[in-house]
N, C-alpha and C positions, 0 to 999 in steps of 0.2 A: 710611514710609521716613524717616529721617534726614535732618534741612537740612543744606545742607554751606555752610561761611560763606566767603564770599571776598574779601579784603581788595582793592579793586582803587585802586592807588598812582599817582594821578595827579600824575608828578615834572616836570619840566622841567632836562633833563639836559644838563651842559657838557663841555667836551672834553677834561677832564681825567677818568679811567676811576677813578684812587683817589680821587677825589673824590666820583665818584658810586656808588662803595661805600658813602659814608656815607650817600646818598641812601637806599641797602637798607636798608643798616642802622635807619634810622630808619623805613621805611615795615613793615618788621617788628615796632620797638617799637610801634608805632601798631596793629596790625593786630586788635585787639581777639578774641581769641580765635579769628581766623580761619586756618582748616586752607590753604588757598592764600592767597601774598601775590603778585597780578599785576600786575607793573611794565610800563612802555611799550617798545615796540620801542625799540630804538640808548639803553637807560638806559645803557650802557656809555659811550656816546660819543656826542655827538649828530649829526645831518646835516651837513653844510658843510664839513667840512675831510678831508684824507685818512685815509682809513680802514685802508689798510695798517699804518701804523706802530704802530696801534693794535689789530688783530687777533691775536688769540691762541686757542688750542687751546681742546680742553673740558678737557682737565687742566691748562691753564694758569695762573697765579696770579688773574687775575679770577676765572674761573669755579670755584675752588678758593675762592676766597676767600666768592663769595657763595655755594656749598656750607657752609662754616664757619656762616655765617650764619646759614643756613636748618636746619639740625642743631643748633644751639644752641639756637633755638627752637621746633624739633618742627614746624616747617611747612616746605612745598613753596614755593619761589619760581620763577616765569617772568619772564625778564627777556630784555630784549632785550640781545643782545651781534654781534659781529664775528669771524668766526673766518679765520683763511685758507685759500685756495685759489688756485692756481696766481700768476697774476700777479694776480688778481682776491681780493676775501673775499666770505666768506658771509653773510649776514645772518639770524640763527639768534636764536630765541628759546629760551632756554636755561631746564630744565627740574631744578631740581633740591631736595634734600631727604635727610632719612632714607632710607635704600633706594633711592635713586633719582638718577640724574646722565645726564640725555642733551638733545640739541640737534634744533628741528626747524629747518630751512633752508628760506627763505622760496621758494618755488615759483613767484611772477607778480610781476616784476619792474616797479616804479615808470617805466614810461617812457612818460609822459604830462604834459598839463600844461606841455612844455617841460623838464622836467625827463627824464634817462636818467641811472636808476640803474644798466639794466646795463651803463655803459660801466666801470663800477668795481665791481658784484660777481655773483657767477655762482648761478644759480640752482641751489635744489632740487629736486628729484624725487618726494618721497614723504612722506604726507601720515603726522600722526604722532599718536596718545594713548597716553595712560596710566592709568591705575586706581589710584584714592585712596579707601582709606577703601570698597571696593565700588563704586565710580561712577568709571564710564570717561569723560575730558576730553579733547577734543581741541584742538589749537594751531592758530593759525592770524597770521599776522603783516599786518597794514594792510591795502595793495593787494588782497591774497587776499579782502575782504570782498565784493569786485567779482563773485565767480568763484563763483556757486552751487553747482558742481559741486565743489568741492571740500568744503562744508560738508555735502552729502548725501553724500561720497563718507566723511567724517567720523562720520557716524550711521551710514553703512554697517557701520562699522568697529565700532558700540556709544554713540559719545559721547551722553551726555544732554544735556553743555554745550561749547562751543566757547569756549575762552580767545583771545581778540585781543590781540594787541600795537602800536599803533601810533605813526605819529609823521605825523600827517597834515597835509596841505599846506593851509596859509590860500589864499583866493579865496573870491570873488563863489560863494554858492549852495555852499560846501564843507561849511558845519557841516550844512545841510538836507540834504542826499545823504549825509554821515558817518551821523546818525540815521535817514535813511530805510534803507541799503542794513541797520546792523545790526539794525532791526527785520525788515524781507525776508529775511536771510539765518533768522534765527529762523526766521521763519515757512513757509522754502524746507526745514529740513531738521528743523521739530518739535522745536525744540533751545534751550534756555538759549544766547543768546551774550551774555558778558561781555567788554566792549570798552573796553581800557584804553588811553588816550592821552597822549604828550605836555601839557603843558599849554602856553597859550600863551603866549612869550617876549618877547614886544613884537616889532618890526622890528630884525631882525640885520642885515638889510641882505642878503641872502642869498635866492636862489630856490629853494635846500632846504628840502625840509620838516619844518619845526620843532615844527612842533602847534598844535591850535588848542583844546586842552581838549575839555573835555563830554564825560569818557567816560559809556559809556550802557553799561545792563545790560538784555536784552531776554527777557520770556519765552516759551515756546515756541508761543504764539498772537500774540507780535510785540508785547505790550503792554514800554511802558518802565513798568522795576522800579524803575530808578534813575539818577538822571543827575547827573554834577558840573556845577560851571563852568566861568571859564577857566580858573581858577587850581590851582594845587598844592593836593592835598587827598587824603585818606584817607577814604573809606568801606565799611561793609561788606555784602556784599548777602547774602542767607539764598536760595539757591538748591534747589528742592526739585526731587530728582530724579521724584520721583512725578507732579508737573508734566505733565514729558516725557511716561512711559508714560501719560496720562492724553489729552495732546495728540492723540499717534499713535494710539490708537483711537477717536475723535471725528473725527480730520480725517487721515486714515490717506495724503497724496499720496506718503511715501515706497513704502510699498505699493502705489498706484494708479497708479506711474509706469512709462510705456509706454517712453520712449527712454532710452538709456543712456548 
C-alpha cells in the first residue's frame, strides 16, 4: 500500500483571520510533496478574544479562500476555523481540497482547567471522515483526544488515521498527558493519529488556550513517529496505511470489544 505523506503545520495563529491565511498559504508552500496539509485548531483566529465577529460559513470568504489554496496546490488542508451558530459559533476543523469542502464541529467541548469554552460555542454531534487517495481519515479537534470513544467510533467508520487539530492549554503536567493521551488514543482504536498543534506563543497574558507546541504523530501500536517542538515548524510524516491493517490483526481490541 501506498505512504500517504502529511504535512502537519505547526503555526501559532493571531487574531487577525487574513493574516493567518498567509500562515496556509505558506505552510502549503512548505509542505513538501504532501497529499494533506494539517494546520491547528482556531488557525483562523486564535483563543482569547471574541469569536463571533469572526466566524463565518463554509462558503464564506475564509473558508473559500483556504479552498483556493489547497486547489492550487493539489492538496487537502484541515485547518481549524469558527463558524456560526445561533448566538454561539462552532468550532469546526475545516476540510478541504480538490473535490472536497466540508467542516467537522468539534463534539467535547473545552470546559475544564477553569477555562468554559461552551459559554461561547456550541457543540457538534457527529463524528466525521473522508477518503483520500483510497484511505479513509478521520477528524477530530483538541479536547475530543480525551474521549476514546469517539476515535474507535472513528475506525468504526474505516479511518486508518485520525487528523487532530489543536490549540492546547499550557500547565503544570500538560505537554506529558498531550503525548500520553495521543499515543493511548492510537493505541485505543489501532489507528495512525496525527496531532497538530498550536505552537507555543510565549504568555499573552490570557487563560485561553493558546498552545504549547510538540505536535506528535503516533503509530498505530502507540509508538511516536514524530514529534515537533515549541516553536513554529513544518514537518512531514509518511503514514502507512498497511501499518493499520497490520496493527488490527496482531492486537485486534477493536474486534475484541465487549461494551459499546
Amino acid at each position: 500500500m501506498i505512504l500517504m505523506r502529511i504535512a502537519v503545520s505547526q503555526i501559532s495563529s493571531t487574531t487577525d483571520p487574513r493574516s493567518n491565511l498567509e500562515l496556509v498559504r505558506d505552510a502549503v508552500r512548505r509542505a513538501d510533496g504532501a497529499r494533506v496539509v494539517l494546520l491547528p485548531e482556531a488557525t483562523m483566529c486564535r483563543f482569547g478574544v471574541p469569536l463571533g465577529p469572526v466566524a463565518e460559513p463554509l462558503d464564506g470568504p475564509w473558508a473559500s479562500a483556504v479552498h483556493e489554496i489547497a486547489a492550487s496546490h493539489d492538496v487537502v488542508v484541515v485547518a481549524g476555523m469558527f463558524t456560526p451558530s445561533g448566538d454561539r459559533v462552532t468550532n469546526t476543523m475545516l476540510v478541504t481540497g480538490p473535490g472536497i469542502h466540508l467542516g467537522y464541529d468539534k463534539i467535547h467541548l473545552f470546559d475544564a482547567f477553569g477555562f468554559q469554552e461552551s459559554r461561547t460555542v456550541a457543540p457538534g454531534s457527529s463524528p466525521v471522515v473522508f477518503e483520500l487517495d483510497g484511505v479513509t481519515l478521520g477528524v477530530a479537534t483538541c479536547y475530543d483526544i480525551r474521549f476514546p470513544e469517539l476515535f474507535r467510533a472513528l475506525a468504526d467508520k474505516g479511518a486508518s488515521a485520525v487528523l487532530v487539530g489543536a490549540s492546547w492549554g499550557a500547565g503544570p503536567g500538560k505537554k506529558e498527558q498531550w503525548e500520553l493521551l495521543v499515543r493511548a488514543r492510537a493505541l485505543d482504536c489501532t489507528s495512525w493519529v496525527v496531532a497538530c498543534g498550536q505552537a507555543y506563543p510565549g504568555d499573552l497574558g490570557s487563560s485561553a488556550p493558546t498552545g504549547i507546541g510538540y505536535s506528535t504523530v503516533a503509530d498505530p501500536f502507540g509508538n511516536v513517529a514524530l514529534q515537533l517542538s515549541d516553536k513554529p515548524e513544518v514537518a512531514v510524516a509518511e503514514i502507512d496505511p498497511g501499518a493499520t491493517e497490520q496493527a488490527r490483526s496482531v492486537l485486534p481490541v477493536l474486534a475484541n470489544r465487549r461494551l459499546r
